[in-house]
N, C-alpha and C positions, 0 to 999 in steps of 0.2 A: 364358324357360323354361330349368330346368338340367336339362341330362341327366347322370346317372351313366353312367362306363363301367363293365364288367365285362369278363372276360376270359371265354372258354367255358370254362376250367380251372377259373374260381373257384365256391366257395359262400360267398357272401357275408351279412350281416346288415342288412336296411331297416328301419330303425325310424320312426315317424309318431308324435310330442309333441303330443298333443291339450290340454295343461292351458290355452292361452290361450282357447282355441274352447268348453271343460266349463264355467270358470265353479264354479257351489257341485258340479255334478253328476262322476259318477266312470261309465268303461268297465264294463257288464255283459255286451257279448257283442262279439266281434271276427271279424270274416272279412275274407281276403286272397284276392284273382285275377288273373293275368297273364294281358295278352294279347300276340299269338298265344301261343296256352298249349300247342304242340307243344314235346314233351321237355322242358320246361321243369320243374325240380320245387320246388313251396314245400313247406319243412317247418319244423319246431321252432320253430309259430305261438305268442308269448309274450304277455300284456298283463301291466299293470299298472293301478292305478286312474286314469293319465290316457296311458300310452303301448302302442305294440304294434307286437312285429317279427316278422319271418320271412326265414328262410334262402331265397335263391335261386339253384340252380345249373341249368347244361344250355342257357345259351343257345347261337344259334347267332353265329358270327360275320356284322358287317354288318346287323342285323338291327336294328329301334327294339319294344322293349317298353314295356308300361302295365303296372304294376302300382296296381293299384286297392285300398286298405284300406278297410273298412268297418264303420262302430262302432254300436253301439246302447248307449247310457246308461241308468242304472238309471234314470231319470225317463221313458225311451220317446225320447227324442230321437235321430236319426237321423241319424249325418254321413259322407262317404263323403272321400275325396284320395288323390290319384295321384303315383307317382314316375317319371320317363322314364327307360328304362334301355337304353342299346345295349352290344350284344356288341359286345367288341372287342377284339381282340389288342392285349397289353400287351407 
């Protein structure tokens, strides 16, 4: 498993490349949630017809994060992946 570091200073950008896993199908609806999701803030959630990011800033330091993406394709198909993310002083 890799985990990303992040600094509590940063806002960073996670993006998730769905086009091996779509196949003929393209992203119709996107949602992203981090846990523990104390202070933590996701914003400027972006897709494209096979990828999707979002900005994460406010970790704490020391801390291990899940950030969970989750897609629904214009066909109804349903896929969900995760990034591990710990605060960390850089």
């Amino acid at each position: 498993m890799r985990v990303a570091l992040q600094d509590p200073g940063e806002k960073l950008p996670y993006t998730l490349d769905w086009s091996d896993w779509l196949t003929d199908d393209t992203i119709d609806t996107a949602d992203w949630a981090i846990s523990p999701s104390s202070g933590v803030n996701l914003t400027l959630e972006t897709q494209t017809d096979t990828t999707t990011t979002v900005y994460v800033d406010g970790l704490s330091h020391g801390v291990i994060y899940t950030l969970t993406g989750t897609i629904e394709t214009d066909g109804g198909v349903v896929g969900e992946r995760s990034i591990t993310i710990r605060g960390a002083q850089r």
